[in-house]
Every structure is written in structure tokens, then in C-alpha cells.
PDB file of N, CA, C and O in Angstrom:
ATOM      1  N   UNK A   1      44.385 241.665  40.192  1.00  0.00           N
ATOM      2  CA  UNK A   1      44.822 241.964  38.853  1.00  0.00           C
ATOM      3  C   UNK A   1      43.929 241.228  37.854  1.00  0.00           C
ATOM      4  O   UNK A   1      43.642 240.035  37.958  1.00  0.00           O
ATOM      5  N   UNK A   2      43.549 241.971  36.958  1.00  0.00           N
ATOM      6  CA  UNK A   2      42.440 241.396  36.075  1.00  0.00           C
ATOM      7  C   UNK A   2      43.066 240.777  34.841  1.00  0.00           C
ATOM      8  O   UNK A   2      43.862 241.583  34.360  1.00  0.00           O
ATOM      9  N   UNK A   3      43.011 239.712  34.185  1.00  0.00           N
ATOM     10  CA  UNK A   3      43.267 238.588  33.387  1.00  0.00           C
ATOM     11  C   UNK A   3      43.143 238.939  32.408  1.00  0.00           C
ATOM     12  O   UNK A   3      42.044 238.685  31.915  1.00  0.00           O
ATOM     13  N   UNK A   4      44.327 239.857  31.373  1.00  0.00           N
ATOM     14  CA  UNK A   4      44.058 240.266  29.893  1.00  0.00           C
ATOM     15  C   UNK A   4      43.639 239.332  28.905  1.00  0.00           C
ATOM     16  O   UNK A   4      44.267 238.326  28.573  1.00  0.00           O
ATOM     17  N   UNK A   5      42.341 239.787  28.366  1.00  0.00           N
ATOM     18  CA  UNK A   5      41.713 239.028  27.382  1.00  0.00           C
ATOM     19  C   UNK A   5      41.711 239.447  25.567  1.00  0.00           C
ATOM     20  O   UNK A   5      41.651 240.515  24.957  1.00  0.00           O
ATOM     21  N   UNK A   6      41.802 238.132  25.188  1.00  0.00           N
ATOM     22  CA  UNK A   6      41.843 238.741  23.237  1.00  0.00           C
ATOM     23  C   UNK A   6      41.127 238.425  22.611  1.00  0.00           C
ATOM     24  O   UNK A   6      41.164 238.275  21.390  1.00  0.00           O
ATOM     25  N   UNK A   7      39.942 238.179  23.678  1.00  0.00           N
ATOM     26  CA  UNK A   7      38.433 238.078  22.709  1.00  0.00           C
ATOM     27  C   UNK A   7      37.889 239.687  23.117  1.00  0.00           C
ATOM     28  O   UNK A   7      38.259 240.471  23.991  1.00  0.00           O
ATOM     29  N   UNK A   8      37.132 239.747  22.350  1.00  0.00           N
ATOM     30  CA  UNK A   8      36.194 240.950  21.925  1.00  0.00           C
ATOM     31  C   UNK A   8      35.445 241.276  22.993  1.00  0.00           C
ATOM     32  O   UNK A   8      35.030 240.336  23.672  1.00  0.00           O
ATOM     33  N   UNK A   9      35.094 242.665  23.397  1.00  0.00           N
ATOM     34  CA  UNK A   9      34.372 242.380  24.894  1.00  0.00           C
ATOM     35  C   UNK A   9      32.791 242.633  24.229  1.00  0.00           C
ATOM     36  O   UNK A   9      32.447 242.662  23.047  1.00  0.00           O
ATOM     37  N   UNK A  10      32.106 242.778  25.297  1.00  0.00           N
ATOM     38  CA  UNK A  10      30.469 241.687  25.087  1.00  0.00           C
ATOM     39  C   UNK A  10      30.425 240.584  24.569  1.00  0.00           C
ATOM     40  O   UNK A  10      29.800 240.304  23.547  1.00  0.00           O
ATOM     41  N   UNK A  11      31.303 239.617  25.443  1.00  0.00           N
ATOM     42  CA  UNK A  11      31.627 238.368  24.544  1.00  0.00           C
ATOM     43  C   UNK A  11      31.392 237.188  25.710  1.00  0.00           C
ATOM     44  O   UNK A  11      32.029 237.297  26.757  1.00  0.00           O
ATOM     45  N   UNK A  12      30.542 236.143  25.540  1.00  0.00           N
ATOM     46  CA  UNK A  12      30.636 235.233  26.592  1.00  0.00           C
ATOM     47  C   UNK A  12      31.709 234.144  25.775  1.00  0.00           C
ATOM     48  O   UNK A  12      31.808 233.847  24.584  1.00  0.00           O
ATOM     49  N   UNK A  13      32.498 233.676  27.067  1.00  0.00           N
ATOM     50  CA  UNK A  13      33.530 232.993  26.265  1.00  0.00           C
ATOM     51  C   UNK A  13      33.718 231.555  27.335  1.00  0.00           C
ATOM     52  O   UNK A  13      33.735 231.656  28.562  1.00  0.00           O
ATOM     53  N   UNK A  14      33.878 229.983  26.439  1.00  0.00           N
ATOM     54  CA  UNK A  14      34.298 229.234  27.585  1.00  0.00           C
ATOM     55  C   UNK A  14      35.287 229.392  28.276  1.00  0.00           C
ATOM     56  O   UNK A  14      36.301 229.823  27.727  1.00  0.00           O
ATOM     57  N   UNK A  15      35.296 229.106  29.619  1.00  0.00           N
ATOM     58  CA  UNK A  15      35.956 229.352  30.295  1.00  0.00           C
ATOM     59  C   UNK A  15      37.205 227.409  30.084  1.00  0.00           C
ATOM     60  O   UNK A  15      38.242 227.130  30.686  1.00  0.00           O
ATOM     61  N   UNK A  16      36.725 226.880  29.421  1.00  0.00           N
ATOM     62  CA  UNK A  16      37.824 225.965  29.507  1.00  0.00           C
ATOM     63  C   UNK A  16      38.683 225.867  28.165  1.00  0.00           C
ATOM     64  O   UNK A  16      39.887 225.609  28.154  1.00  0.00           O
ATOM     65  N   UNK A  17      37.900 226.106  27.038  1.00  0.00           N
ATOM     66  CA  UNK A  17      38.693 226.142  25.912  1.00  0.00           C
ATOM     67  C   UNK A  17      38.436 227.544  25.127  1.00  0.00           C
ATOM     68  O   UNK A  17      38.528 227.780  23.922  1.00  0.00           O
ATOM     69  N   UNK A  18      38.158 228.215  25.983  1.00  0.00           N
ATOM     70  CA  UNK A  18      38.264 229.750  25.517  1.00  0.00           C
ATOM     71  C   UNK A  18      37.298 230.343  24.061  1.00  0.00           C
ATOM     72  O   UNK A  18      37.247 231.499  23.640  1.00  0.00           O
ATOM     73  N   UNK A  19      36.731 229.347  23.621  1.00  0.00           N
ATOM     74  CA  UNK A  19      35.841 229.411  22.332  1.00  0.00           C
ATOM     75  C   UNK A  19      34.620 230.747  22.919  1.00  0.00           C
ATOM     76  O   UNK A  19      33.969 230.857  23.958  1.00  0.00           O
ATOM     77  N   UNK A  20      34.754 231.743  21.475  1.00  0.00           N
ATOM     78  CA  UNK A  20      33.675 232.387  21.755  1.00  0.00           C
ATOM     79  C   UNK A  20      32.193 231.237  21.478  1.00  0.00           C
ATOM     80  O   UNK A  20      32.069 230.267  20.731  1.00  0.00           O
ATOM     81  N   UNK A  21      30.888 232.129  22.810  1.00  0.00           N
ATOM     82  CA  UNK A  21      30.000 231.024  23.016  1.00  0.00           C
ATOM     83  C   UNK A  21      28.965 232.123  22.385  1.00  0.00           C
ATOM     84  O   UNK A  21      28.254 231.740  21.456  1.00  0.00           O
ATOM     85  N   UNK A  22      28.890 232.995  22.684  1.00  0.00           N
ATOM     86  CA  UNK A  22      27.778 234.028  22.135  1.00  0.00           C
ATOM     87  C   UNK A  22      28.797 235.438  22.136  1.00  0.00           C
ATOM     88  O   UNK A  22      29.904 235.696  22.610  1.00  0.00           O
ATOM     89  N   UNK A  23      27.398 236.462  21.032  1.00  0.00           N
ATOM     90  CA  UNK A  23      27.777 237.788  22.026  1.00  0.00           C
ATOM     91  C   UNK A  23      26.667 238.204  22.236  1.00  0.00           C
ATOM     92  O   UNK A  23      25.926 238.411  21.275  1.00  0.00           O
ATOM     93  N   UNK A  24      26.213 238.457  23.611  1.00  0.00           N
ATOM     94  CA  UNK A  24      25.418 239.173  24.097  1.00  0.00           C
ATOM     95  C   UNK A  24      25.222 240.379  23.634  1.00  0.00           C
ATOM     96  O   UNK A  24      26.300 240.733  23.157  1.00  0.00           O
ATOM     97  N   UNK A  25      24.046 241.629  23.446  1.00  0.00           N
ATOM     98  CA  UNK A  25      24.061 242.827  23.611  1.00  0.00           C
ATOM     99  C   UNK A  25      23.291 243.452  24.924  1.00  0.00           C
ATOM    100  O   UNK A  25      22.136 243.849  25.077  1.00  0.00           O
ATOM    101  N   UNK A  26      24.467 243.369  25.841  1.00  0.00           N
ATOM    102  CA  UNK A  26      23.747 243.579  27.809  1.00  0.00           C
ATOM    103  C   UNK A  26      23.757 245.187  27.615  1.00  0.00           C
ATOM    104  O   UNK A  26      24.508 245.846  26.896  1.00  0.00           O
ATOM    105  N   UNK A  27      22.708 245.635  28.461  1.00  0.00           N
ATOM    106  CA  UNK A  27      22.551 247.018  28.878  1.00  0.00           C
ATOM    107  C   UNK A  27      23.809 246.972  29.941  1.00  0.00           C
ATOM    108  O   UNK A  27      24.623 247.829  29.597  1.00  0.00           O
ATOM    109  N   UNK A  28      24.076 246.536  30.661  1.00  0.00           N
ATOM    110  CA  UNK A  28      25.174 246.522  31.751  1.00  0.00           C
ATOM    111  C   UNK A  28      26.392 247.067  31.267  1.00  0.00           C
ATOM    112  O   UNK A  28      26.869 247.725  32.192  1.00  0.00           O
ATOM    113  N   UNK A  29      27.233 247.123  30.127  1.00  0.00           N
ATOM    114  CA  UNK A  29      28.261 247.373  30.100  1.00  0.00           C
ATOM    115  C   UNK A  29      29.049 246.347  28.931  1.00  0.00           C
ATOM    116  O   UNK A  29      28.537 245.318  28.488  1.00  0.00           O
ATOM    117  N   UNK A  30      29.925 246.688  28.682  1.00  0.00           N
ATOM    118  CA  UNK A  30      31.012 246.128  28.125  1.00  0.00           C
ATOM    119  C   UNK A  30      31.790 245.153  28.713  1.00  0.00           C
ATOM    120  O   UNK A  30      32.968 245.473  28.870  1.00  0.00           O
ATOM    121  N   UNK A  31      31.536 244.300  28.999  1.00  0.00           N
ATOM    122  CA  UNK A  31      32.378 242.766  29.419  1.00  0.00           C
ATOM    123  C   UNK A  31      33.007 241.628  28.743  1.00  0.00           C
ATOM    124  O   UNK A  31      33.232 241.656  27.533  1.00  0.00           O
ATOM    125  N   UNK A  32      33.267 240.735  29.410  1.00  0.00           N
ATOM    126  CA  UNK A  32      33.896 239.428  28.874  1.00  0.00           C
ATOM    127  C   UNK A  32      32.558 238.413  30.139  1.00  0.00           C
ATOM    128  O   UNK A  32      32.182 238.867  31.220  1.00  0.00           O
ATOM    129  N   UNK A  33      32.346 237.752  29.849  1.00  0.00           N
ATOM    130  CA  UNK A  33      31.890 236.854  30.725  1.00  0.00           C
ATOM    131  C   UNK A  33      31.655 235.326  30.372  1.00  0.00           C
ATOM    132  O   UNK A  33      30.919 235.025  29.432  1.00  0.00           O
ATOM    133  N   UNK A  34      32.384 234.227  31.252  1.00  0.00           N
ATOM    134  CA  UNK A  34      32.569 233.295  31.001  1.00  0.00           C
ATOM    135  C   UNK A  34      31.728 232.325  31.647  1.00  0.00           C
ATOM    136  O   UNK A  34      31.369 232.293  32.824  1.00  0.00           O
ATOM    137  N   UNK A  35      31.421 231.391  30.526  1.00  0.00           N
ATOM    138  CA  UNK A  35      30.283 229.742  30.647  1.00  0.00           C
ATOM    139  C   UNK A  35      31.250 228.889  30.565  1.00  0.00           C
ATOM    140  O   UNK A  35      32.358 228.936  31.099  1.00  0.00           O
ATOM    141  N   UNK A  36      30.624 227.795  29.613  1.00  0.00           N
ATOM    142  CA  UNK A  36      30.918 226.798  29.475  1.00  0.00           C
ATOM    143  C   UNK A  36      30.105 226.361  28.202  1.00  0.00           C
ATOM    144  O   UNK A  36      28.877 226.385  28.116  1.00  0.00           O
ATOM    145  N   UNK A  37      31.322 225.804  26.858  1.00  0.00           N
ATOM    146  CA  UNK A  37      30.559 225.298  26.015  1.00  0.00           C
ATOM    147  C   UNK A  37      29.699 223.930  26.015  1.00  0.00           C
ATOM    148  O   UNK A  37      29.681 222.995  26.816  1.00  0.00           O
ATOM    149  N   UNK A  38      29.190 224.101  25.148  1.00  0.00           N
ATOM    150  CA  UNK A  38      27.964 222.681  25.081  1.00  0.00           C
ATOM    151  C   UNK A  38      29.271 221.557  24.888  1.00  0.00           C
ATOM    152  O   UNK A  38      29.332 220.700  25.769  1.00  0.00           O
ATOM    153  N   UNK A  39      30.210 221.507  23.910  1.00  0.00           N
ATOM    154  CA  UNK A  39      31.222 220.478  23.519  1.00  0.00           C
ATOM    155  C   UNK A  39      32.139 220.321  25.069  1.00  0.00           C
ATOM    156  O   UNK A  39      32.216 219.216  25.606  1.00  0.00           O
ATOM    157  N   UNK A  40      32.721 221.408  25.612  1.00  0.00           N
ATOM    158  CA  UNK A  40      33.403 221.027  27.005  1.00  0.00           C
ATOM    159  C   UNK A  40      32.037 220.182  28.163  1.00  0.00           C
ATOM    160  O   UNK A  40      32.157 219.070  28.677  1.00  0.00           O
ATOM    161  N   UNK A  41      31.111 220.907  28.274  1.00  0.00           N
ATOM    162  CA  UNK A  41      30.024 220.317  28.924  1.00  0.00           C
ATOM    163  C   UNK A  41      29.895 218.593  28.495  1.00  0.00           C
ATOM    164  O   UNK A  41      29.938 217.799  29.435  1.00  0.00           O
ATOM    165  N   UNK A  42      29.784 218.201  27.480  1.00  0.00           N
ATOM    166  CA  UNK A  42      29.439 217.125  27.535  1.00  0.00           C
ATOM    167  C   UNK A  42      30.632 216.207  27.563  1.00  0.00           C
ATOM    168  O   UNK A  42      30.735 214.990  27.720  1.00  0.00           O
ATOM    169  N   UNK A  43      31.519 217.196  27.358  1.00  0.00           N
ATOM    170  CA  UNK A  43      33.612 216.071  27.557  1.00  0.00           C
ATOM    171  C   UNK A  43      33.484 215.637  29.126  1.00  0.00           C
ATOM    172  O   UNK A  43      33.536 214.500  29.594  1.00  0.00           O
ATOM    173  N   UNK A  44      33.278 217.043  29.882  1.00  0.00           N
ATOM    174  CA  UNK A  44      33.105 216.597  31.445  1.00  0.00           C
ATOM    175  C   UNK A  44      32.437 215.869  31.689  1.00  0.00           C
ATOM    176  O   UNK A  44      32.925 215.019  32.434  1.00  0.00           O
ATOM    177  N   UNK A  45      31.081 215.663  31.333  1.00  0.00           N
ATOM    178  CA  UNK A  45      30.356 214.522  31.536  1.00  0.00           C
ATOM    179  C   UNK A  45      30.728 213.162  31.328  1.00  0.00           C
ATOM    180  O   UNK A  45      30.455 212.228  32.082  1.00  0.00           O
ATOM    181  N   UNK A  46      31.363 213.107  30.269  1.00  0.00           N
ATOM    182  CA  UNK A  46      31.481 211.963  30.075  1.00  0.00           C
ATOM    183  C   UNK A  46      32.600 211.232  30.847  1.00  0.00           C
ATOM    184  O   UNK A  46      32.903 210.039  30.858  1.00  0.00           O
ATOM    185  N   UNK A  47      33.145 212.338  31.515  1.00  0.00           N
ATOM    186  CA  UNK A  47      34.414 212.138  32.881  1.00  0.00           C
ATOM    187  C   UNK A  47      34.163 211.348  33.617  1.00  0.00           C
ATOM    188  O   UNK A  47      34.796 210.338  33.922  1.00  0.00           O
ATOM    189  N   UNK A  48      32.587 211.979  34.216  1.00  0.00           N
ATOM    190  CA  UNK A  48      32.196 211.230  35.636  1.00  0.00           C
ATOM    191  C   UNK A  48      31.601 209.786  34.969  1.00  0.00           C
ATOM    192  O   UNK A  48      31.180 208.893  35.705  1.00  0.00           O
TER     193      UNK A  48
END
């Protein structure tokens, strides 16, 4: 079952705090696809 989303599709979105990160314009299709922002990236870091 696929995970209803309420961001915009062609949208890369973090996957931890959900912030749109870009929007792509992919030949592939219409998606959602999830990274990781630069601000969550460097919170985790500072974890380890």
C-alpha cells in the first residue's frame, strides 16, 4: 500500500522532516522521491 502524500508530485521531499528539498523536472514520470535535507543531515551528524 503506497503512503498518501500532500506534497506536490515531481517533488523530492525529506524523508525525515518532510520539507520540500527540490523539484526536479525528470523525463521519468511524475513522482515523489525522498532525500534528506542539508539541516536533518547535519542534526544526524552531530548525533554520532
Amino acid at each position: 500500500m503506497e503512503k498518501e502524500s500532500k506534497v506536490q508530485q515531481d517533488t523530492i521531499v525529506c524523508r525525515v522532516c518532510e520539507e520540500v528539498i527540490d523539484t526536479p523536472h525528470s523525463p521519468e514520470g511524475v513522482r515523489v522521491l525522498y532525500g534528506i535535507c542539508q539541516r536533518c543531515l547535519e542534526a544526524e551528524n552531530e548525533k554520532e
